[in-house]
C-alpha positions as CSV (number, residue, x, y, z in Angstrom):
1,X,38.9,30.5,9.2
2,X,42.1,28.8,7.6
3,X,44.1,26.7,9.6
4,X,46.9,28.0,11.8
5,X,50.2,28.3,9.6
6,X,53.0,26.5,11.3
7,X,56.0,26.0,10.6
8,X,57.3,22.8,12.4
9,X,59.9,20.2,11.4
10,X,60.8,22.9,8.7
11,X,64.3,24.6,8.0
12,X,64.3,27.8,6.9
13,X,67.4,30.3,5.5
14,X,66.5,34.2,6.1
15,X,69.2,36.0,4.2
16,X,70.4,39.7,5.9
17,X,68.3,39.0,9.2
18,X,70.0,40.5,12.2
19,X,68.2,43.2,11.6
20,X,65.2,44.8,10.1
21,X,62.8,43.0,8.1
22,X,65.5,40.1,8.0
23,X,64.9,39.8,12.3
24,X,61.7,40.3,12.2
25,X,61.3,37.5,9.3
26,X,63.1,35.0,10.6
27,X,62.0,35.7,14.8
28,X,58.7,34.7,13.3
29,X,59.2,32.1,11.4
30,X,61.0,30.5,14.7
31,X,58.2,31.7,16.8
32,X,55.9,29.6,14.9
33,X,58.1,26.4,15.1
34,X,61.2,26.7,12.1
35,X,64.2,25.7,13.0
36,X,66.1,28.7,11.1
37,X,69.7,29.8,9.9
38,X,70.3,33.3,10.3
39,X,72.4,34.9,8.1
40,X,74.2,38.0,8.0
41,X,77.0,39.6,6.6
42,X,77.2,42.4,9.5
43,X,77.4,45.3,6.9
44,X,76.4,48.2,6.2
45,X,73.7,49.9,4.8
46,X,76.5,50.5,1.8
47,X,77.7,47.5,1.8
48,X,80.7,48.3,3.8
49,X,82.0,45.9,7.0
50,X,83.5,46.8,9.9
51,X,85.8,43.6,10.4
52,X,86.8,44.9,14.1
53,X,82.8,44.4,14.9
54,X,82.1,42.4,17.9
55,X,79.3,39.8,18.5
56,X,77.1,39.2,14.8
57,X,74.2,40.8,14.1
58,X,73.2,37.0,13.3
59,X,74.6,36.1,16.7
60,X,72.3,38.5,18.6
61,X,68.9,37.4,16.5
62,X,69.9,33.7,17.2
63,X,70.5,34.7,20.7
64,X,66.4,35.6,20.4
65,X,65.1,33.2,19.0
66,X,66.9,30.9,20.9
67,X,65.9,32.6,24.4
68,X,62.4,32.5,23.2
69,X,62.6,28.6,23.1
70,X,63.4,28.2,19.7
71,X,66.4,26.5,17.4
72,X,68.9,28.7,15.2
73,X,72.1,28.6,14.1
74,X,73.9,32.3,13.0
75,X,75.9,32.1,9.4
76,X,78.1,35.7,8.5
77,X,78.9,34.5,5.4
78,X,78.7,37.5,2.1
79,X,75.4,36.0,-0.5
80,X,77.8,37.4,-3.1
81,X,80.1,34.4,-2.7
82,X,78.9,31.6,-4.0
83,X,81.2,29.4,-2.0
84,X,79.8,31.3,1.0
85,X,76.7,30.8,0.0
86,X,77.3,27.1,-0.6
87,X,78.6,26.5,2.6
88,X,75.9,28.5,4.5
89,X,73.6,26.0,2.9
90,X,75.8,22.7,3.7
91,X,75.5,24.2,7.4
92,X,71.8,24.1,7.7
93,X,71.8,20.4,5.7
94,X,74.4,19.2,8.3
95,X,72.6,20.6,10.8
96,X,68.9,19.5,9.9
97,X,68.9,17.5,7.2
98,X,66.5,19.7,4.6
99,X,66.0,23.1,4.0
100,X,62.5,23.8,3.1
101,X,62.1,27.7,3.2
102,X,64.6,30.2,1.4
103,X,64.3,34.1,2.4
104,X,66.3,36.3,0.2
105,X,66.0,39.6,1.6
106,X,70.2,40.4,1.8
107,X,70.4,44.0,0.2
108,X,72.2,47.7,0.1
109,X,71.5,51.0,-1.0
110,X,73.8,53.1,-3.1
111,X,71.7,55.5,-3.9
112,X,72.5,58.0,-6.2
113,X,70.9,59.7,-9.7
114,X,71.9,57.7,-12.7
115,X,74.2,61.0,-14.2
116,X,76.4,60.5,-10.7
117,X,76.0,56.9,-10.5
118,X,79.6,55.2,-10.8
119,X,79.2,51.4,-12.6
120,X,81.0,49.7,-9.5
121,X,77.9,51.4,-7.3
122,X,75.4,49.8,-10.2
123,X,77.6,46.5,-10.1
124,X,77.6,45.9,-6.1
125,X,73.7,46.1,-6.2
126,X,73.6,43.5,-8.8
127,X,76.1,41.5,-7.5
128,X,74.3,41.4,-3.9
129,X,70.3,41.9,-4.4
130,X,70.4,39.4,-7.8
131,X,73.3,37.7,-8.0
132,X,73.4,36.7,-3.9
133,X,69.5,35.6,-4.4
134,X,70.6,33.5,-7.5
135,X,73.6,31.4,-5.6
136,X,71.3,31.1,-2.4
137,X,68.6,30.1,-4.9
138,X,71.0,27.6,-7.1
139,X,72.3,26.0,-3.9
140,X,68.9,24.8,-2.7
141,X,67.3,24.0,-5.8
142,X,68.0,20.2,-6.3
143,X,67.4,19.3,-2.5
144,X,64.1,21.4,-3.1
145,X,63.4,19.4,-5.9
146,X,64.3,16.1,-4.1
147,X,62.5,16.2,-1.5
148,X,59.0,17.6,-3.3
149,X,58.9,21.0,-1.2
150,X,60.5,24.6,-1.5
151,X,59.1,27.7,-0.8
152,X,61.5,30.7,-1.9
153,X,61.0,34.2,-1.7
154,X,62.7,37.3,-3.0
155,X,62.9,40.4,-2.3
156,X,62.1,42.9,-4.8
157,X,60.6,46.5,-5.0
158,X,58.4,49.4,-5.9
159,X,61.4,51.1,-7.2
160,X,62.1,47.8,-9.2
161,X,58.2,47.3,-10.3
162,X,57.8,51.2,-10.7
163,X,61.1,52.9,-10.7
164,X,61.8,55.5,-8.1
165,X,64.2,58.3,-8.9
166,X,68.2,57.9,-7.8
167,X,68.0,54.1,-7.7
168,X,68.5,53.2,-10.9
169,X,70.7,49.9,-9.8
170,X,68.6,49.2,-7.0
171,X,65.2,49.1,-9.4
172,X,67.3,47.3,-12.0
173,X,68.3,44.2,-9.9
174,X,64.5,44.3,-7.8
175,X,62.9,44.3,-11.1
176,X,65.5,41.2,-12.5
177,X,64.4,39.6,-9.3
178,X,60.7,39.2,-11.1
179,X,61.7,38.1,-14.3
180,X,63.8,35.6,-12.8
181,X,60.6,34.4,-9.8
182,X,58.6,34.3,-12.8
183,X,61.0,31.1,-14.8
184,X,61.4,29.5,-11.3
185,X,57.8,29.4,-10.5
186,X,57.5,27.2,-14.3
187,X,60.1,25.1,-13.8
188,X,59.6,24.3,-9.8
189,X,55.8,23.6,-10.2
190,X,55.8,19.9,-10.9
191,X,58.2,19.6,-7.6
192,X,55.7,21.5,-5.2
193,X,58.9,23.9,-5.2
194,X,56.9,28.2,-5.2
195,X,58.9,31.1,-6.1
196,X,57.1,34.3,-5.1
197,X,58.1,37.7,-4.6
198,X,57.5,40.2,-1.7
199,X,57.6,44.2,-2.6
200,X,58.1,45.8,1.1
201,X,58.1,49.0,2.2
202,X,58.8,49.0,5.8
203,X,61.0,51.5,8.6
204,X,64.3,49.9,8.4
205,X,68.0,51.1,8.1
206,X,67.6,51.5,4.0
207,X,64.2,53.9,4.9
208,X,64.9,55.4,7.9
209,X,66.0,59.0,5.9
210,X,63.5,59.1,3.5
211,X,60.5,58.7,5.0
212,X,59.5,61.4,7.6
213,X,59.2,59.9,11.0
214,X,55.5,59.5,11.9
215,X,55.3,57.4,8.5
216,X,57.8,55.3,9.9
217,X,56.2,54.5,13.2
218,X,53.3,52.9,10.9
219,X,55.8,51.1,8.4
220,X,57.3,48.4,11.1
221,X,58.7,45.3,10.0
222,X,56.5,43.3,12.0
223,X,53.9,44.4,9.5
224,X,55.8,43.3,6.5
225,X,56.1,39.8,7.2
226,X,52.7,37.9,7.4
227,X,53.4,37.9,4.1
228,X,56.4,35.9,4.5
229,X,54.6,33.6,6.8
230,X,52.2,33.3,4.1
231,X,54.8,33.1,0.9
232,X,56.6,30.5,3.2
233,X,54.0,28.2,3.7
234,X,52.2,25.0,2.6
235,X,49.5,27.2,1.2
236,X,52.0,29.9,-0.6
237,X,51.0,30.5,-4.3
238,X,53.5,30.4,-6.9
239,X,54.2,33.4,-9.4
240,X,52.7,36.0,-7.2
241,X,54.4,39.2,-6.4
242,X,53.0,40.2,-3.0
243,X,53.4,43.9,-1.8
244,X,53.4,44.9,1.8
245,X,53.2,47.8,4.3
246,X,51.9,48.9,7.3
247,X,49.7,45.7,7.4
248,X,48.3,46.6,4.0
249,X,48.8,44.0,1.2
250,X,48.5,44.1,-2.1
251,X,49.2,42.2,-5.6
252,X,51.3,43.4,-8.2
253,X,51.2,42.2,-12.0
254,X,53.1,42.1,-15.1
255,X,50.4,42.1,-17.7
256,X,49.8,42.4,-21.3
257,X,47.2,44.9,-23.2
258,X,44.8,43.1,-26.2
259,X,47.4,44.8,-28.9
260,X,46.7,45.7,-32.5
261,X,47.5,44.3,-35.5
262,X,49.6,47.3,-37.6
263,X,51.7,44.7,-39.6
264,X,55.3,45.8,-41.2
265,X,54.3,48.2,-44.2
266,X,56.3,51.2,-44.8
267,X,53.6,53.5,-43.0
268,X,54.2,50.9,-40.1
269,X,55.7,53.1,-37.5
270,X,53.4,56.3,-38.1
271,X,50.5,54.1,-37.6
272,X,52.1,53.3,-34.7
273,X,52.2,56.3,-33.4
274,X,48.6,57.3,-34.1
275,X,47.3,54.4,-32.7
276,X,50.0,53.9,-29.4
277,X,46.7,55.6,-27.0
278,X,44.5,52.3,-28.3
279,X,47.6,49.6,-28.0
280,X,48.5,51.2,-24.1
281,X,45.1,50.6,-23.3
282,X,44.6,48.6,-20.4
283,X,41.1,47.3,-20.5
284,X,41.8,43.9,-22.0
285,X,44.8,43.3,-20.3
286,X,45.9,39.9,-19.2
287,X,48.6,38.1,-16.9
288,X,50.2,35.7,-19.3
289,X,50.8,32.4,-18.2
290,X,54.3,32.4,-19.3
291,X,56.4,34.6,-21.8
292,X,55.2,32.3,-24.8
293,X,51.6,34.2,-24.4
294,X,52.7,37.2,-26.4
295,X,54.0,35.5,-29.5
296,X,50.5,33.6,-29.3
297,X,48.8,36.7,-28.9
298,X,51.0,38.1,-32.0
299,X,50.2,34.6,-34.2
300,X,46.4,34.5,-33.3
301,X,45.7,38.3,-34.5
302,X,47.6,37.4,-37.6
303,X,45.6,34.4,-38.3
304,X,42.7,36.1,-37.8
305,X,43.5,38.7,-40.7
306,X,44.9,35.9,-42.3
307,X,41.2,34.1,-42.7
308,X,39.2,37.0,-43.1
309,X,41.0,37.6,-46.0
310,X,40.4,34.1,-47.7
C-alpha cells in the first residue's frame, strides 16, 4: 500500500470551484489538509454573470470547507484577466506565504456546429479554458520555481484529445491545453515543478443535457477527482494526461508511428498515398520524449539510406 496522500502545510488554487468538479476538487483537497483558495467567477454555463447575484458560489464552498474544520479563502475574480488573475494569486501569497498546487479547471460551453459557430463564441472559449489557465499558470510559475515544488493541472478533454461534434472551440482550446502541459512539464522538471493534464467526464452543469440521466448518476464529480488528489501530490508524474470517469481512469497519449522514408522525388506524393495504410500504422508507435523526437526520427531513416547506399 502507498502512503496516505496528504496535503498539509500546502496552498492550493482550484480555478471555477463553487461548483461541480471545481467543489468537489477543492472540498477534497481541504479535507485532506490544504489550505485552499476558491475561485469563482459566479457565471454561467455561457459565460454570462448575473452581477445582482447574492452570496458567491466561492463563498458557499469556503463556507464548507471551513465548517468541515478546514482553512479557505473565496476569490470571484474572471481567469481571463490577467490582473485578476494576478491578484487572486497575490491573495493566497499574502495569506500563506506559497502556493504549491494550481487547479485549472475554470471553463464554458458555447456549443454549437462549426457552420453556426460565431468567432466571438470560438474567441470566449479560448480566452477562458487556455488563455485563463495560461495567466493562472504564468502567475505562479517563478514562486513554483523558487521554492523547488509545483504541481499544476489543467483541464482538458475528450472532445480536445478526440474531437466531438459542435465543439469545435471547446476541443480547440482542451487540445492547446496538451501542447502547452507538454513544454511546461520540460521546462519545470529540474524545479520539481509537474504539469499534468486531467480529461474528465463527469455530471456537472456543462453535462447535465447530454448525457441521459442514469449515466449521470454514475458520472459524479466525486469520482473525477482522486485523480486530482493524485496529479496534485508529491508523487504526481509529470507529462501525463490522466482521464477520468465514474472511478475509471485511464491514460491518454500523443504518440508517433515508425514512419517511412518516401523522400521528395516527383512521384513523392502518390507514393504517399499508396503507402499512407503502412505510415498510419500503429504498431511501432512511440511517446516522444519531447517534439525534437520526430526530426530525429526523420534524420536517423535518412542516415540509414544514406549508409546503405555507400
Amino acid at each position: 500500500m502507498s502512503a496516505d496522500i496528504r496535503f498539509d502545510g500546502r496552498v492550493a488554487i482550484v480555478t471555477g470551484a463553487g461548483g461541480g468538479l471545481g467543489r468537489s476538487h477543492a472540498l477534497q483537497l481541504a479535507a485532506r489538509g490544504a489550505k485552499v483558495l476558491v475561485n469563482d467567477l459566479g457565471a454561467a454555463r455561457d459565460g454570462s454573470v448575473n452581477a445582482a447575484a447574492g452570496e458567491s458560489a466561492a463563498d458557499r464552498v469556503v463556507a464548507e470547507i471551513r465548517a468541515a474544520g478546514g482553512e479557505a479563502l473565496a476569490n470571484t475574480g474572471s481567469v481571463t484577466d490577467p490582473v485578476a488573475v494576478q491578484a487572486m494569486v497575490d491573495q493566497a501569497m499574502a495569506a500563506w506565504g506559497r502556493v504549491d498546487i494550481l487547479v485549472n479547471n475554470a471553463g464554458i460551453l458555447r456549443d454549437k456546429s462549426f457552420s453556426k459557430m460565431t468567432l466571438d463564441d470560438f474567441r470566449l472559449l479560448v480566452d477562458v479554458h487556455l488563455m485563463g489557465a495560461v495567466y493562472g499558470t504564468k502567475a505562479v510559475w517563478e514562486a513554483m520555481k523558487a521554492q523547488g515544488y509545483g504541481r499544476i493541472i489543467f483541464t482538458t478533454s475528450s472532445s480536445g484529445l478526440f474531437g466531438n461534434f459542435g465543439q469545435a472551440n471547446y476541443g480547440a482550446a482542451k487540445m492547446a491545453l496538451v501542447g502547452l502541459m507538454q513544454t511546461l512539464a520540460l521546462e519545470g522538471e529540474k524545479y520539481n515543478v509537474r504539469v499534468n493534464c486531467l480529461a474528465p467526464t463527469a455530471a456537472t452543469r456543462m453535462t447535465e443535457d447530454i448525457m441521459p440521466p442514469e449515466v449521470l448518476k454514475l458520472l459524479t464529480p466525486e469520482s473525477v477527482t482522486p485523480g486530482v488528489l493524485f496529479l496534485a501530490s508529491e508523487q504526481a508524474p509529470t507529462r501525463a494526461i490522466l482521464c477520468a470517469g465514474a472511478g475509471v481512469f485511464a491514460a491518454s497519449h500523443v504518440t508517433l508511428t515508425d514512419g517511412l522514408l518516401i523522400g521528395a522525388g516527383p512521384d513523392a506524393p502518390e507514393q504517399l498515398a499508396a503507402q499512407f495504410a503502412r505510415i498510419n500504422a500503429q504498431a511501432n508507435e512511440t511517446v516522444p520524449g519531447s517534439g525534437l523526437a520526430q526530426s530525429q526520427q526523420e534524420m536517423a531513416k535518412v542516415m540509414t539510406q544514406v549508409t546503405a547506399g555507400r
